[in-house]
N, CA, C and O of each residue as an XYZ file, in Angstrom:
316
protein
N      29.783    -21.268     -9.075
C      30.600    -20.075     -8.942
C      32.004    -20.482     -8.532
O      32.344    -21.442     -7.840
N      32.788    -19.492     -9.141
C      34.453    -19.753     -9.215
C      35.200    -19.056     -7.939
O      36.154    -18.285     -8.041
N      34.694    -19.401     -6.932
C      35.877    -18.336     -6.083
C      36.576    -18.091     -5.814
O      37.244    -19.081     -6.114
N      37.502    -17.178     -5.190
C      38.770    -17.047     -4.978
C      39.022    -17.736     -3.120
O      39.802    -18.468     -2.512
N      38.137    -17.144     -2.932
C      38.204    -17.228     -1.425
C      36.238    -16.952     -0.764
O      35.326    -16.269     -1.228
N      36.315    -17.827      0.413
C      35.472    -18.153      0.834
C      35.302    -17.799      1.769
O      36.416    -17.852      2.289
N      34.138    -17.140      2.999
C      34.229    -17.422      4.441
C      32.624    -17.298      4.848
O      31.796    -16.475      4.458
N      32.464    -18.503      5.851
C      31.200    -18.601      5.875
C      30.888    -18.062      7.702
O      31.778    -17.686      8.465
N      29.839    -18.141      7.945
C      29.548    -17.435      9.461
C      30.045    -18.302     10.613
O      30.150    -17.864     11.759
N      30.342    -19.534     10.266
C      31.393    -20.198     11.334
C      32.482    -20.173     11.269
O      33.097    -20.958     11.991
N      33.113    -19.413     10.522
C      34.988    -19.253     10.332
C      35.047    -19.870      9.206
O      35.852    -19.254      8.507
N      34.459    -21.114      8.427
C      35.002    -22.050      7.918
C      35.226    -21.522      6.341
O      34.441    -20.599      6.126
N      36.160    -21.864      5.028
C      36.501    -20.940      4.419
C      36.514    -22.182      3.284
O      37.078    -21.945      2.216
N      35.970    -23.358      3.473
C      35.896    -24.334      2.424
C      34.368    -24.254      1.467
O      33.354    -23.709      1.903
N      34.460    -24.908      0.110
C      33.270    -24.626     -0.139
C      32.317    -24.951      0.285
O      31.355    -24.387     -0.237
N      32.011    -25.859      1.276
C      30.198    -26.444      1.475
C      31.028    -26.201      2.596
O      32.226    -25.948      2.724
N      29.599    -26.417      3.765
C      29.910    -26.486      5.335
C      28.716    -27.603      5.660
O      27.685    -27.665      4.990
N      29.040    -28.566      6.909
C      27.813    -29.087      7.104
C      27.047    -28.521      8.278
O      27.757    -28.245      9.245
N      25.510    -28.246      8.429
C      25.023    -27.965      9.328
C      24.109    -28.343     10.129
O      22.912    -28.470      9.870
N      24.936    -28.634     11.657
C      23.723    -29.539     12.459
C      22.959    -28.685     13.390
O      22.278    -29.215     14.268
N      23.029    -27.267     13.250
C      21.917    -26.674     14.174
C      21.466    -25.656     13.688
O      21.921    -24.922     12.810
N      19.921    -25.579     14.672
C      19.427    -24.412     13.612
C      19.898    -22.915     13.497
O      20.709    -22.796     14.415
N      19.831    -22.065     13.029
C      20.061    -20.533     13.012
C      20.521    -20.161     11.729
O      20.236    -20.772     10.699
N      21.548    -18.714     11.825
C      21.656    -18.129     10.886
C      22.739    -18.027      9.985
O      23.507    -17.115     10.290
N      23.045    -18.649      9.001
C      23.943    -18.995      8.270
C      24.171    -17.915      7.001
O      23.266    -17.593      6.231
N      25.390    -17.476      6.940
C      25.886    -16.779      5.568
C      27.050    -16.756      5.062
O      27.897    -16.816      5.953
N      27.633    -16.674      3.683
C      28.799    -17.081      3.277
C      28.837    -15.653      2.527
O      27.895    -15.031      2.037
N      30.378    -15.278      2.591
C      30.809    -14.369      1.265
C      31.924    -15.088      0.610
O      32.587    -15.915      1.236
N      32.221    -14.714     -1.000
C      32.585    -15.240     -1.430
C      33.294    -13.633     -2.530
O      32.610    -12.721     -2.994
N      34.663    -13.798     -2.630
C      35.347    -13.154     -3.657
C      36.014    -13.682     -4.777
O      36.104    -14.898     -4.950
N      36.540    -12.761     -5.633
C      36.699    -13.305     -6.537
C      37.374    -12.015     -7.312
O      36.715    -11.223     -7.985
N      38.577    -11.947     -7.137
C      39.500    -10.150     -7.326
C      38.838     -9.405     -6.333
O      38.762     -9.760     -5.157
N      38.407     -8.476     -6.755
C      37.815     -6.972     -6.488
C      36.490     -7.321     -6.038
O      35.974     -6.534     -5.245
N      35.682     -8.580     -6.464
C      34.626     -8.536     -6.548
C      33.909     -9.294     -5.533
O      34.411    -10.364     -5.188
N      32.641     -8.856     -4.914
C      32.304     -9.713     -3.471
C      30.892    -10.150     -3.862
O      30.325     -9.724     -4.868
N      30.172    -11.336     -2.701
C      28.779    -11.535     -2.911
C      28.846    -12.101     -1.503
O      29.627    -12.312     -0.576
N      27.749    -12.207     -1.826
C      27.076    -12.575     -0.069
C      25.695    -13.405     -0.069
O      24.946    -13.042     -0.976
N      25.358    -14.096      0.475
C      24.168    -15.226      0.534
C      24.034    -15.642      2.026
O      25.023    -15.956      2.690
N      23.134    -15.635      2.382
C      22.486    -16.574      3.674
C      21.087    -16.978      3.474
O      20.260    -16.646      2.625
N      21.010    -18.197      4.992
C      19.631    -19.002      5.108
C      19.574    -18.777      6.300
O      20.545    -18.443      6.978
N      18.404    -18.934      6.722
C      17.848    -19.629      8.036
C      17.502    -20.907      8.001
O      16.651    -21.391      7.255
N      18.366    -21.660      9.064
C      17.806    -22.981      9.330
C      17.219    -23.063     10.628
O      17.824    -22.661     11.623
N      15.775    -23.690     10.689
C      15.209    -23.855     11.326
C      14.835    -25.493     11.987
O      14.985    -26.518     11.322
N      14.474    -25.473     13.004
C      14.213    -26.996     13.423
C      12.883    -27.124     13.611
O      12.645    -28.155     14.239
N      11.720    -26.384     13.272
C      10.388    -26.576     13.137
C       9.716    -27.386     12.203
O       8.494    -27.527     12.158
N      10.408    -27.830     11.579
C      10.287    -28.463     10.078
C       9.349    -29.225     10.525
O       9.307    -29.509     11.722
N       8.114    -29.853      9.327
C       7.119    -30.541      9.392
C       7.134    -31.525      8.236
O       6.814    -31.183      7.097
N       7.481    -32.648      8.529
C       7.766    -33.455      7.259
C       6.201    -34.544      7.105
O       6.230    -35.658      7.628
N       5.112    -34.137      6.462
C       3.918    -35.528      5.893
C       4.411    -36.058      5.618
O       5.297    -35.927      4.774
N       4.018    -37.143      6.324
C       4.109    -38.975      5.984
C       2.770    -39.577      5.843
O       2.121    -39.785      6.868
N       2.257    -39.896      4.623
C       1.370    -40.745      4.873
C       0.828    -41.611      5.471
O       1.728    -42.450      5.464
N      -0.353    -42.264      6.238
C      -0.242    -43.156      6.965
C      -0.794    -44.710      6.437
O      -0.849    -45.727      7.127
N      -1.210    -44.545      4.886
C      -1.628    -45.522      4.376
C      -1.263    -45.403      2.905
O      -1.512    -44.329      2.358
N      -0.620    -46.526      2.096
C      -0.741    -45.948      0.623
C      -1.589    -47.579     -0.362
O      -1.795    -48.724      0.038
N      -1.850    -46.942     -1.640
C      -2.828    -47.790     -2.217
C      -1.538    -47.773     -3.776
O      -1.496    -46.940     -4.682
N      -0.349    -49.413     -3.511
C       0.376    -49.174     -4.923
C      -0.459    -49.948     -6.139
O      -0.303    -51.077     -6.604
N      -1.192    -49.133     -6.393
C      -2.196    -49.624     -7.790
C      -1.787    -48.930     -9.157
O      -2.165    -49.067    -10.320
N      -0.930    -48.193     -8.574
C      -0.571    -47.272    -10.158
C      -1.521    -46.302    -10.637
O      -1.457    -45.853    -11.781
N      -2.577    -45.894     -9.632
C      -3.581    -44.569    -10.124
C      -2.856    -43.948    -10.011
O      -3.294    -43.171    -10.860
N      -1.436    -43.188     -9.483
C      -0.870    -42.326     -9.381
C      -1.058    -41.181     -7.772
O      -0.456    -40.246     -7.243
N      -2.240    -41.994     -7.544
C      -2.851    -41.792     -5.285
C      -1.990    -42.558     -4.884
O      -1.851    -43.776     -5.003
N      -0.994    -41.237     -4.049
C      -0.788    -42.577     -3.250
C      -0.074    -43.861     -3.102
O      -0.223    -44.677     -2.191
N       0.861    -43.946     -4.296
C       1.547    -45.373     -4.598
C       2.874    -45.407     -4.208
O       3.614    -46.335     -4.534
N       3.197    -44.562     -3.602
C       4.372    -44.716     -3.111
C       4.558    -44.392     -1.425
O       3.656    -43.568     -1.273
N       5.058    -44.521     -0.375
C       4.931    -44.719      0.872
C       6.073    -43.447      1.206
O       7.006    -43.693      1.970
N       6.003    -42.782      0.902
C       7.439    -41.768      0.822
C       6.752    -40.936      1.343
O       5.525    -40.901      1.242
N       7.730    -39.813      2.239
C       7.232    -38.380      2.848
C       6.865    -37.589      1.566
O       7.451    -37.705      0.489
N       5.570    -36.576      1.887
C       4.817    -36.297      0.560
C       6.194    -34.902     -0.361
O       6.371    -34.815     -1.576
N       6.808    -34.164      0.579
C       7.448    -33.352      0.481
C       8.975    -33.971     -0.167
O       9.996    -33.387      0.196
N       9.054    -34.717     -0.771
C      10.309    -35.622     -1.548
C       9.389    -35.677     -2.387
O       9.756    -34.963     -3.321
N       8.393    -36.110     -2.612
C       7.834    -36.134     -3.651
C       7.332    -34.813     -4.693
O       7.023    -34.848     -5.884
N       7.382    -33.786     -3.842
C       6.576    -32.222     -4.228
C       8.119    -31.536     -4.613
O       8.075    -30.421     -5.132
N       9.417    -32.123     -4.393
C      10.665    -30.984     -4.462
C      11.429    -31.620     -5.787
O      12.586    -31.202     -5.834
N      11.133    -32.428     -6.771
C      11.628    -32.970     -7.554
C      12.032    -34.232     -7.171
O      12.672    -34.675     -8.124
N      11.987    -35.320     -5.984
C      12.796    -35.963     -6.496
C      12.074    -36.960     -7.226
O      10.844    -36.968     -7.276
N      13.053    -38.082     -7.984
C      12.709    -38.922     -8.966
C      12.553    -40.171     -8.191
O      13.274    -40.296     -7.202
N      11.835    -40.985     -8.448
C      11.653    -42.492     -7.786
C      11.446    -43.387     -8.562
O      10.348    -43.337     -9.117
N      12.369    -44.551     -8.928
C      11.586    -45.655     -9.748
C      11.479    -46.737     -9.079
O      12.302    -46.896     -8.178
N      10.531    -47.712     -9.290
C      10.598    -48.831     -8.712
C      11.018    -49.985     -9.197
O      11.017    -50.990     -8.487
């Protein structure tokens, strides 16, 4: 998205913001006449699986030692 102007729930009015704590985050964004609005909740409860053993045999169990949730959100891995 093309905006004109930006402002997110910490003042900040650039496009990305970085965020190191948890709570409630939202940005509006214009563009002429025209407005939108988006927010998240960030939370610090997060639960990241890690395996505690892996078997790299290439059955496709297991062969990689990576948190299981990198593996479940798209990302790509080659070795």
């Amino acid at each position: 998205m093309n905006a004109n102007t930006l402002l997110w729930s910490t003042g900040e009015t650039s496009s990305s913001i970085l965020v190191t704590q948890p709570g409630y985050y939202w940005v509006k964004a214009w563009n002429g006449s025209c407005v939108t609005t988006d927010s998240i909740w960030i939370r610090r409860d997060c639960y990241l699986n890690i395996p505690n053993a892996f078997s790299p045999n290439t059955d496709g169990l297991n062969d990689y030692f990576l948190p299981r949730e990198l593996l479940s959100s798209g990302l790509t891995f080659s070795a």
